[in-house]
N, C-alpha and C positions, 0 to 999 in steps of 0.2 A: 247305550252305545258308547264303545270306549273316546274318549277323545285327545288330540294330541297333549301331551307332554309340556307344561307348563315351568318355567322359573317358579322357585320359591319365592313368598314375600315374605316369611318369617324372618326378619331383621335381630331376634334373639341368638337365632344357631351360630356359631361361627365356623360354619362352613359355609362358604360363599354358592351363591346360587349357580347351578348351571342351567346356561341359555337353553333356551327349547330349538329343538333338529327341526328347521324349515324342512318340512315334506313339498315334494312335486307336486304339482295340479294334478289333481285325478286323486289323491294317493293318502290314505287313513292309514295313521299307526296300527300295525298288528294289534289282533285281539294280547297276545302276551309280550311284555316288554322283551326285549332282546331279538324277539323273534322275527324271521323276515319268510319273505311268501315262499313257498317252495313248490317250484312250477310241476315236480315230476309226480309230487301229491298230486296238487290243484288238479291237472289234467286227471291223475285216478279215479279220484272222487266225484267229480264233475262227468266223469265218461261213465261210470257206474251209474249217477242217476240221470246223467241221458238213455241209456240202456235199459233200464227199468218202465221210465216214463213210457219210451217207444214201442215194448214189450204189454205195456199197457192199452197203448193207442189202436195194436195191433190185435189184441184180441178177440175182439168181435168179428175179425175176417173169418175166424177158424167157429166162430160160436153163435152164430145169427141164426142158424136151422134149429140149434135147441132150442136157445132163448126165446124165439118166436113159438115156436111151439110150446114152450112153457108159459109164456105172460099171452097168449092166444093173440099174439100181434097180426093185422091186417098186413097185406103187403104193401099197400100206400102209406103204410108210418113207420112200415121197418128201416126206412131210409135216418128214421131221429136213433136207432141204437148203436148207429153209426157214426150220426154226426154229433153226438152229445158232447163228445171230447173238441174237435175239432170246431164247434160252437164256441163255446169254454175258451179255448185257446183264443181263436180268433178276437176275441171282445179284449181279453185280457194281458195280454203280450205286447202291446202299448202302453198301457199301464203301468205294470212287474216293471218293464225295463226302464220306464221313467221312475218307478219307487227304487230301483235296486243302483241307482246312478247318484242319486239323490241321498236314501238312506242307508243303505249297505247292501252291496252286491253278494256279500256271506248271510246277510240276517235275511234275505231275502228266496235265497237259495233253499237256506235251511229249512224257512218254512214253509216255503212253495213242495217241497220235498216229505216234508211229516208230515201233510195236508193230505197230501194223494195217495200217502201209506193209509192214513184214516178213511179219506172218501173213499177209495177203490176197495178197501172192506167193507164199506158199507152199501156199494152197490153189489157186493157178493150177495148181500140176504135182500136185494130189492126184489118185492113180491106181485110188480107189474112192470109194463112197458114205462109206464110215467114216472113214477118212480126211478126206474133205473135210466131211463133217459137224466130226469136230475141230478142225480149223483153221477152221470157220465159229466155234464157239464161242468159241475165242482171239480171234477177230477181234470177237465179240462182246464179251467182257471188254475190250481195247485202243478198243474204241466207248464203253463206260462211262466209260471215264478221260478220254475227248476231250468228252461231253457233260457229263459231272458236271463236269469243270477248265473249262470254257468259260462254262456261266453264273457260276458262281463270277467268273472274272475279270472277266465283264459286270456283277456284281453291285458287285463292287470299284470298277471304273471309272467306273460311272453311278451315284452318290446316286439316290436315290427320287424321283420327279420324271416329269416331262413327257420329261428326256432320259432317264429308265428304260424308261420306256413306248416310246418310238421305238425305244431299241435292243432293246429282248424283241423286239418287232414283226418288227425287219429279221434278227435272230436267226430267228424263227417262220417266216419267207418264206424263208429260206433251205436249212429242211428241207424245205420245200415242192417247192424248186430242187431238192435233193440227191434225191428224191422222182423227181422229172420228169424228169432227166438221166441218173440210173442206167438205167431201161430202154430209156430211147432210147438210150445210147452201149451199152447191151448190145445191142441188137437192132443195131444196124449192126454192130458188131465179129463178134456172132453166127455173120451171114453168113460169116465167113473163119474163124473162128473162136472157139468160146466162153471158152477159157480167155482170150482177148483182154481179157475185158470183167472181169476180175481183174487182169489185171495194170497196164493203165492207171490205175487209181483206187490202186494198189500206189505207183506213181509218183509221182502227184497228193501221197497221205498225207507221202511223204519228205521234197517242194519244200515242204510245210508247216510240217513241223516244223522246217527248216533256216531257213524265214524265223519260224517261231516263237521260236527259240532267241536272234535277231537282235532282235526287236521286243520283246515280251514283259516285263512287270517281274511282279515278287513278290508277293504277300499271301496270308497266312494269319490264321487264329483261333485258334491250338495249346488244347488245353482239359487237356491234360495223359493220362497215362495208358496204357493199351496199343491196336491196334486190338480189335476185338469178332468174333477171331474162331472163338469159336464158335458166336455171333450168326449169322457169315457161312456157315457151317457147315451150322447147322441149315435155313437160310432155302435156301441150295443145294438141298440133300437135298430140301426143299418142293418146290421152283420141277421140279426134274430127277422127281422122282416124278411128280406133276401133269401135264409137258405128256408124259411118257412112257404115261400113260395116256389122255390124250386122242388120243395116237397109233394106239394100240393099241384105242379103242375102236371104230373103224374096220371091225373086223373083228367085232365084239360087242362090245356094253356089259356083257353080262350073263357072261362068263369071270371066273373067280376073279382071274389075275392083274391084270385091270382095276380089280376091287374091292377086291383088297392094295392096288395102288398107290394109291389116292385115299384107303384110309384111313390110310397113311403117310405122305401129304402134309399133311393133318388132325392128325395126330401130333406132324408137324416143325414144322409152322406153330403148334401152342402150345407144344411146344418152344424156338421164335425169340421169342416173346411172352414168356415166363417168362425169358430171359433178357435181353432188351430190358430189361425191369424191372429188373432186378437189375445190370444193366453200369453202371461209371463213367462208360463212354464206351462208349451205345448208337450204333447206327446209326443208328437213328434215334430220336429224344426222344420217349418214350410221351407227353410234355405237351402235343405237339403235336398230338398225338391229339383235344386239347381245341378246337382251334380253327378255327372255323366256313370261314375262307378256307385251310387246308389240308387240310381233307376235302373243300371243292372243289373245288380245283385235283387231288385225288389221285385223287378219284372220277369226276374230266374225265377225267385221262390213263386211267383203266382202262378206261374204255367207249369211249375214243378208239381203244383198239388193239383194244379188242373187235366195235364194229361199223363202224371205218371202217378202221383198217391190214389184220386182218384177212382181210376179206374183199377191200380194193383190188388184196394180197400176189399173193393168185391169181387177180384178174382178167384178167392178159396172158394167163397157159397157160390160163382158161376161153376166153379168143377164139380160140387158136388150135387150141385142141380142139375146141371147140363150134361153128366158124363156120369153120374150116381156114383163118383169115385168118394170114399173113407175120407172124414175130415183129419185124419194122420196120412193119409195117402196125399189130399190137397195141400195139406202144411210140408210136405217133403219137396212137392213140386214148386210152391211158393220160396223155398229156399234154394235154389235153384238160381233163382231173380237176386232174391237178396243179399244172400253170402255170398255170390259172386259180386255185385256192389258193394259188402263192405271188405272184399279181399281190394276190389280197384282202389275203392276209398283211400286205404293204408300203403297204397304205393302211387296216388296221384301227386304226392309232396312233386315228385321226380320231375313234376312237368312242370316248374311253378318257374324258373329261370326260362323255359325253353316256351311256356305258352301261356297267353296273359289268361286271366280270371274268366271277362265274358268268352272270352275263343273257350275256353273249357267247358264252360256251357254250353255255348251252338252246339258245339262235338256231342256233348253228353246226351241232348237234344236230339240231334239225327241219329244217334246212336240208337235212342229209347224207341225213336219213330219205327228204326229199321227192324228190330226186335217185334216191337208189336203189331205190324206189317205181317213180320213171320207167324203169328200167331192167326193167322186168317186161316179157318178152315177146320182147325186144330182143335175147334173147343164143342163142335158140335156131339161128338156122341158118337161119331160114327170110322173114326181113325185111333193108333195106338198113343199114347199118353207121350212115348218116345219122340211123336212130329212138334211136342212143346218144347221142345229140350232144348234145340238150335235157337227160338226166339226168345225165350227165358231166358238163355246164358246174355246175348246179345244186348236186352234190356237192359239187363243187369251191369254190365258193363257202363252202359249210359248212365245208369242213376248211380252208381257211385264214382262217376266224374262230378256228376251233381251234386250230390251230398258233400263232396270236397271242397268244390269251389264256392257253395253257396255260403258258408259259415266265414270262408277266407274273405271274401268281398263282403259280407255283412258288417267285418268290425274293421277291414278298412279302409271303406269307403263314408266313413265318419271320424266327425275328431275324437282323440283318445277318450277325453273324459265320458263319451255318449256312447261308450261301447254298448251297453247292456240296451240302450234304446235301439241303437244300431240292428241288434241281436234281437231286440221285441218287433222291430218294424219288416224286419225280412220273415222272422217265420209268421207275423200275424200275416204276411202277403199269401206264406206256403200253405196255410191251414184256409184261411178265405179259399186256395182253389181246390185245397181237400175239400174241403163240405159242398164247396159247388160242383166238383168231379163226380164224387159218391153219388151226390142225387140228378144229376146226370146221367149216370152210369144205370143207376137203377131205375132213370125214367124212360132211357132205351133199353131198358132188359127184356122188355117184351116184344120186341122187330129180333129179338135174336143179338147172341154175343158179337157177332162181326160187326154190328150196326156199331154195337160201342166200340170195338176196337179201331174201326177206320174214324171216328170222332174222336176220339184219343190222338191216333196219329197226325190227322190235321193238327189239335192245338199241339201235337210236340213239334212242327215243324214252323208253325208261328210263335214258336217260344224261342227256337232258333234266333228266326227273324228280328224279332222285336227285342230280344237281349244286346246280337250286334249292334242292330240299329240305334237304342236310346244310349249304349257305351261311348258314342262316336264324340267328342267334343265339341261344341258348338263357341263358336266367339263370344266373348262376354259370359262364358258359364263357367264355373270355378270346375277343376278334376276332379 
């Protein structure tokens, strides 16, 4: 790790020593002297492997009919080829952002990035469910270090400001992108073959990192100390209990070992709290607990993965189950949802003077509700593919209000130097209700798709609710 710039103590030379450039709090000399951050990289390189990642996360929506049929997956465990990434994520996006704050938001980037070019090829040749379930979850953990080290360096690069706001936004649109790409290059690949649609984005992740390592400068916030992990630990043990039981309840809610696991997730989870408290260096700052824009932003991203990731996760395999429509037929229709959020994405900057952060969420909220409302009806089998068109466009419009504001409020509704934990703490909240959405989703698959859809739409309009509501200021609580 480079470090700043020191006075000579050579008392031979006779050239007199120059003092060392007091850097700001937050802020590591560039990787090369002279060099200073250049934001309209940063934002490239950083949008490229969000794009990738997302492209990755979304694969399995277009590829769960092969893959199941090739590794002979039951349908009470196809819910783990789903959630192996957003497992991964979840555990480790606390973590990343405390390592990438601490030891460098670029060394962390970088590797969180080369990580998931390797894993995600190497679940291309996984030759079961178990298997490729593991290597979903590495690939999940190697997706944390790439989202947590990315707004970090965004956060680095854009002071607070009018150009923070544009770059969250074009950040926001570009999961949108990653979102819309992954199942449509899965669905074409599909055709020849599934593992295809692994190892292209395998590639993509590499060419990243190679021009990351190129472009790329330094900053950290070091705060001293060891990482937290038996923070990380205990919060695992929660997260892996949890969505093991939302797996398993599938088959019954009411089995013993459904009701060990939840109340061992209950266990872990004040476990991680009792420790949080107690660490030099939490994962995340219980203080922050205090403050009104990062319960908004955290309680956006958890109803974000709860009733729009989700449920969106299995909307390719409901069309091509429920309507026997072509997994490039479903991927055309899923983009519909998505490129229309990451077209909003890239033009929500516009709203950032005229409507605050949580107000963009409620909106994006009952936007998403009102969309998949519209899809009542629409997914059975029995009407033309054109009555999705009107609630897909509509959805989509909500979530890429959400994808914009959710990144804008995640780094700053924390102080500068904790950007990247900021960044770990709001998508660890968004991937928690992904993996709880999916197995959700898939544990009403069988009452029929409307079931899931009108459950969906409740939590998007308690996501509504409870975003304004925790926004609001209370006496004695910091903003």
């Amino acid at each position: 790790m480079p470090q700043p710039a020191r006075a000579s103590a050579d008392t031979s030379s006779s050239t007199a020593p120059v003092p060392a450039r007091v850097s700001p709090p937050g802020e590591l000399r560039p990787r090369r002297r002279g060099a200073n951050p250049r934001p309209g990289v940063t934002l490239a390189v950083t949008s490229a492997a969000t794009t990738v990642t997302l492209m990755n996360y979304t694969a399995p929506m277009l590829t769960l009919p092969a893959m199941s049929a090739a590794f002979g997956t039951p349908a009470s465990a196809q819910a783990w080829l789903l959630n192996g990434t957003p497992l991964g994520l979840a555990v480790f996006l606390l973590v990343t952002g405390s390592l990438a704050d601490d030891h460098g938001r670029r060394r962390v980037f970088l590797l969180g990035t080369l990580a998931l070019g390797l894993t995600t090829g190497l679940g291309a040749f996984a030759p079961s469910t178990l298997t490729f379930t593991l290597a979903r979850v590495a690939q999940g953990a190697a997706s944390a270090a790439v989202l947590a080290g990315s707004l970090g360096l965004l956060a680095h690069a854009f002071p607070s400001g009018p150009r923070r706001v544009r770059a969250t936004g074009v950040w926001g649109a570009f999961v949108s992108a990653g979102i819309a790409l992954g199942p449509l290059l899965a669905g074409a690949l599909s055709t020849i073959d599934w593992r295809l649609a692994y190892e292209v984005p395998a590639l993509g992740a590499l060419a990243v990192a190679a021009l990351g390592a190129r472009a790329l400068t330094e900053s950290r916030a070091p705060r001293g100390g060891r990482p937290d992990i038996a923070g990380a630990l205990a919060l695992g043990l929660a997260l892996a209990a949890l969505l093991t039981a939302l797996t398993l309840g599938r088959d019954g809610w009411l089995r013993v070992p459904v009701g060990l696991l939840l109340l061992g997730a209950v266990v872990c989870t004040a476990v991680f709290a009792a420790v949080e408290r107690r660490s030099r260096t939490p994962m995340i700052d219980p203080a922050l607990l205090r403050r009104p824009a990062f319960l908004a932003a955290t309680s956006g991203a958890l109803f974000t993965g709860l009733a729009v990731i989700g449920l969106f996760s299995c909307l390719p395999a409901i069309l091509q189950g429920g309507t026997g429509m072509s997994p490039l037929g479903a991927a055309w229709l899923f983009v519909i949802w998505s490129g229309t959020a990451f077209l909003v994405a890239l033009q929500a900057r516009r709203l950032a003077g005229r409507l605050a952060a949580h107000h963009q969420l409620a909106v994006g909220f009952v936007l998403s509700t009102a969309g998949v409302l519209g899809l009542l009806g629409s997914l059975d089998g029995d009407g033309p593919w054109a009555r999705m068109l009107p609630g897909l466009f509509v959805a989509g419009v909500g979530s890429g209000l959400l994808n914009a504001a959710l990144p804008r409020l995640a780094v700053d509704s924390v102080p500068p130097e904790r950007a990247a934990m900021g960044s770990g703490a709001n998508n660890t909240a968004r991937y928690i209700g992904s993996a709880a959405g999916v197995s959700l989703t898939i544990a009403l698959s069988p009452a029929g798709p409307d079931t899931a859809l009108v459950v969906a739409a409740v939590l998007g309009l308690a996501g509504a609710v409870v975003t304004v509501g925790v926004a609001r200021p209370r006496p004695g609580r910091p903003s």
